[in-house]
N, C-alpha and C positions, 0 to 999 in steps of 0.2 A: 514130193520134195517141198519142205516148210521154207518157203522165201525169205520170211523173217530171222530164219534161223542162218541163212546162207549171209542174209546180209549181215548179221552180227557176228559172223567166224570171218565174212573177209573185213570186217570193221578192227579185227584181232589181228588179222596178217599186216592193212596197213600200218597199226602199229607198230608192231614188230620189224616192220621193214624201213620205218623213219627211222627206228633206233637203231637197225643195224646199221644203214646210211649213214647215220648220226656220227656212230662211231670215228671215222676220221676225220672230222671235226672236230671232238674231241683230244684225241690225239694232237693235231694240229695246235692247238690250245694250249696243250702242255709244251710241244717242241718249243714254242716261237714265245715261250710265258707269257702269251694273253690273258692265262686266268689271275695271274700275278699282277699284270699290268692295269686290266680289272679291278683289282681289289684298293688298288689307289685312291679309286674315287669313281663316279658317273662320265661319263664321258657319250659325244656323237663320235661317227666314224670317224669325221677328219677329226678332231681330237684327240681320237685315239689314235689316230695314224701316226701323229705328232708325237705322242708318248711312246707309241713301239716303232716306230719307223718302217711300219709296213704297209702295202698299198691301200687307199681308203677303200677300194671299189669291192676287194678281197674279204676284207674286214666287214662293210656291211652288209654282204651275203652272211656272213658267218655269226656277227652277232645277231642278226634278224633269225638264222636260225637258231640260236641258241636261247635266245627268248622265245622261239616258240615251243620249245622245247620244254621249257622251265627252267632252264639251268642260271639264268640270267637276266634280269628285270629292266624293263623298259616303263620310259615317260613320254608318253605321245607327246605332251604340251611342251617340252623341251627338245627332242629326240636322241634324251640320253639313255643311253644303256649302265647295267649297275649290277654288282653283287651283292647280296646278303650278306651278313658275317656266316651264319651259316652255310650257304655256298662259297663263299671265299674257303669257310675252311674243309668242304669235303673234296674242291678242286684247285685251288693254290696254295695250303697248307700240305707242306711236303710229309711231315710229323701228322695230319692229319689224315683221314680214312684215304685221301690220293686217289680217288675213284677214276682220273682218266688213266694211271699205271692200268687198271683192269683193261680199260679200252683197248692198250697198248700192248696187253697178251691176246686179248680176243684177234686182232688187226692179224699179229704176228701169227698166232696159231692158222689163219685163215689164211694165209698164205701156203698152206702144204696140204689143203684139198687137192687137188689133182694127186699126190701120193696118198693121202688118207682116200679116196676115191677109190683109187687103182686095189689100197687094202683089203679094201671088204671085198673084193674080190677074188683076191688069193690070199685072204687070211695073213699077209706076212708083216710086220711090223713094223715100227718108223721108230727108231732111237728119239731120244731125248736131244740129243749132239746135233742131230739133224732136224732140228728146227730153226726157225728165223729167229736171231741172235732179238728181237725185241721180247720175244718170249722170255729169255733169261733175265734181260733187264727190267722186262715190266713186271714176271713174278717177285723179283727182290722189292722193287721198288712199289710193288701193293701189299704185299706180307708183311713191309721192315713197321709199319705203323700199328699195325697189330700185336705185332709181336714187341713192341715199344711198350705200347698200354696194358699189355696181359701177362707177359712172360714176368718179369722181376715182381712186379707189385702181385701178382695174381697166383700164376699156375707155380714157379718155385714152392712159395708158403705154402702151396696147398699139400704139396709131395712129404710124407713123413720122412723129418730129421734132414732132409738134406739140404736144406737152405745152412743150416747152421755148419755143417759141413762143407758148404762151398763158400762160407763165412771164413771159416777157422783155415783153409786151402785145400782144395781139391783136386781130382784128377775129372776131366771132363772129357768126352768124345762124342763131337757134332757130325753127324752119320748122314749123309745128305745136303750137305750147308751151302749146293749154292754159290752164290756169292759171297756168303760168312755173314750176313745180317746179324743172324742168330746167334753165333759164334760170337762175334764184337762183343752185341749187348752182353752176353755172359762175363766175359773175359773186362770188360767194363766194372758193371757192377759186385765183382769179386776179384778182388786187387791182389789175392792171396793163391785164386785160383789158377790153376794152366788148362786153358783150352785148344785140344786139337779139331779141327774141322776135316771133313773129307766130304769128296764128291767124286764119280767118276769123271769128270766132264771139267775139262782140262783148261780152257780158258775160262771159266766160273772159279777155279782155283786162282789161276793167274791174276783175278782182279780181286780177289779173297785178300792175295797175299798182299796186294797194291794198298788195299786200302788198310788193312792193319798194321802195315808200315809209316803208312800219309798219320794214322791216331797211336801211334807212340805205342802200339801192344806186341812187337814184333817178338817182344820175348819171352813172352806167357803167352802170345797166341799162334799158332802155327796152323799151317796147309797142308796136305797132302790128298792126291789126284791114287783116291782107292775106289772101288767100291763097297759096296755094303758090308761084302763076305770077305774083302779085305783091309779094312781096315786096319791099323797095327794099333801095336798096347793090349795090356791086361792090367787089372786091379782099378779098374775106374770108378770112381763115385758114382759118376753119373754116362749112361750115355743118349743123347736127343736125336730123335728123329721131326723136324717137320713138315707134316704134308707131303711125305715122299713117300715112305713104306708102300701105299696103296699102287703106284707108279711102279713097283719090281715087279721082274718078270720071277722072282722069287725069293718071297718077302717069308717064304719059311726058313731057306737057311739063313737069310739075311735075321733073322731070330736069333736062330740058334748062334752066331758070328757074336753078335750081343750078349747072350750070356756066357760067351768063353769070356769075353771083353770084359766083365763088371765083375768084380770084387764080391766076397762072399754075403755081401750086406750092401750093395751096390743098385742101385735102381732105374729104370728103362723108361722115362719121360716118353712117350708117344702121342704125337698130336696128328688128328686126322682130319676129315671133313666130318660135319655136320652130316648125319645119314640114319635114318632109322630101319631096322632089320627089315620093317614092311614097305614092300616095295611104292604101294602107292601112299604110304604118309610122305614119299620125295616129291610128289607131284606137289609142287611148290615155284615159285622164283628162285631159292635158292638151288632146289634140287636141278631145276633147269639149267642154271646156270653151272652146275655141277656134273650133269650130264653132258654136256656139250662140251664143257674144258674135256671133261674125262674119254671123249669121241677122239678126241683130234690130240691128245695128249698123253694120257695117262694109260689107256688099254694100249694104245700104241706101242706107247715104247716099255710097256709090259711082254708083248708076244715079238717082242722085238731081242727079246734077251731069252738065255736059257731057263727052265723050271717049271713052265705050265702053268705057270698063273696070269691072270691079270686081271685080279681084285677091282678095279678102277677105283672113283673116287665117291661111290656112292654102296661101299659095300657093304656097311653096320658094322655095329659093333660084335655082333655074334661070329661074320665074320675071322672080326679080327682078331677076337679071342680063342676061335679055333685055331688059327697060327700059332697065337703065343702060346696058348696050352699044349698044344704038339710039339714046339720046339725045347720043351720042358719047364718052363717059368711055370711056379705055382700060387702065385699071387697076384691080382687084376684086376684093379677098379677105374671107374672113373671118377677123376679126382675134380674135372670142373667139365662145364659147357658153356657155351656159346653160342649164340642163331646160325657162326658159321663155324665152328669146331669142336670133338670132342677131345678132350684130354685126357689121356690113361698114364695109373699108376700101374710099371710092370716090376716085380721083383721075382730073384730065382726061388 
């Protein structure tokens, strides 16, 4: 046994194991808007205590680690703590990347180990429904800035003819939405158009319909608590799927539902994970962290449902094309990429 070699895989696990610690810190940060309060200005503990009204003693544990971390900058010769504009904006910018929302599905999915445990041992699966209520909130609230910056300005244009079509007014069906992020921003930026969202998953509807209510869209943007295979309507423009499809425990008929639903010139938006057909081009950061959600999430509440699949979130694109091409669609490209998604154009 090479000693050197041991000492530098466990020099890799301490890492990994501050950051998982890390983690609710993190979180912490976001709950109580420390990174917010942060970005105010440099501050020591009792200064910041004064600004958030939270204990000093709490605080300079948490900013000591967050500097050591790098999240966070510190000045010996003063002993203030400080953000970057750039760390300001990838953890107090709600509109920007939001990277403690990630933290904040990692935390929550990490709480249903003991059932994902018990899983691999009898194969049976854990719904979506059945996870910690942070998972729903931190994937809206890590996805909604991506889908800010990519959806309207990016992936629309990219789809042939039907930006102009949901210009002129369209029929739309958001297949998976969630909490409606995606849905809104549609129903938003096409004032002409009517967007329906569905999800199975009954209080993610419930706060769907809350907040399209709170942004004046109650009447070109509706909810409904279906799944994939059932969703209602026919002759759609458009119908969206993001970052779900891979998550069915069958995302073939959930296909085929899609093409009864879409209009004869009608087109199937599908946005997945970033994943390449060869298994080790995922061994990556991202694939890791794609691996992992897709442990405790995605295969889950795949073999948790009926149909025999569970794709996860690291399937390819070869994959996914053998779905759509079995479910009859004969037209399939992809229309954009990203470090973290690919974008498919589907038509029948």
């Amino acid at each position: 046994m090479d000693q050197d070699k041991v000492t530098e895989f466990l020099g890799r696990i301490v890492s990994d194991l501050a950051a998982t610690d890390a983690a609710g810190s993190v979180v912490i940060g976001q709950r109580l808007g420390l990174y917010s309060a942060l970005a105010e200005g440099p501050a020591t503990p009792e200064e910041f205590a004064e600004r958030t009204g939270c204990h000093p003693r709490y605080l300079t544990e948490w900013l000591r680690g967050q500097a050591a971390g790098g999240y966070v900058g510190y000045e010996p010769e003063s002993g203030r703590f400080s953000l970057t504009e750039e760390q300001a904006f990838c953890l107090a910018d709600p509109d920007g990347p939001n990277a403690p929302a990630a933290f904040l599905i990692s935390l929550g999915m990490l709480r249903a180990e003991p059932r994902i445990t018990e899983a691999f041992r009898t194969g049976a699966g854990v719904g979506w429904h059945e996870q910690d209520e942070d998972v729903f909130v931190g994937c809206d609230a890590f996805y909604r800035p991506a889908y800010v910056a990519e959806l309207i300005p990016s992936w629309i244009p990219a789809l042939d003819g039907v930006e102009a079509k949901l210009a002129a007014g369209g029929r739309v069906a958001d297949v998976g939405c969630g909490l409606g992020s995606s849905s809104t921003l549609l129903a938003q930026a096409y004032p002409r158009t009517t967007v329906v969202g569905s999800d199975y998953h009954a209080e993610s509807i419930a706060l769907a319909r809350k907040r399209a209510a709170d942004a004046g869209l109650a009447d070109r943007l509706s909810f409904e608590v279906a799944t994939a295979h059932t969703f209602t309507g026919t002759d759609y423009d458009l119908v969206t799927m993001f970052d779900c499809l891979h998550d069915m425990g069958d995302p073939l008929g959930a296909a085929r539902r899609v093409r009864e639903a879409l209009a004869p010139d009608g087109t199937w938006l599908l946005v997945e994970p970033f994943a390449s057909d060869k298994v080790e081009e995922n061994f990556n950061p991202v694939g890791r962290l794609y691996y992992s959600a897709s442990t405790f999430l995605c295969v889950p509440n795949g073999l948790s449902q009926p149909g025999g699949y569970a794709l996860g979130a690291q399937a390819g694109e070869a994959a996914i094309r053998e779905v759509v091409a079995e479910a009859g669609f004969t037209r399939f490209r992809r229309a954009v990429q990203t470090p973290f998604n690919l974008v498919y154009e589907i038509r029948p």
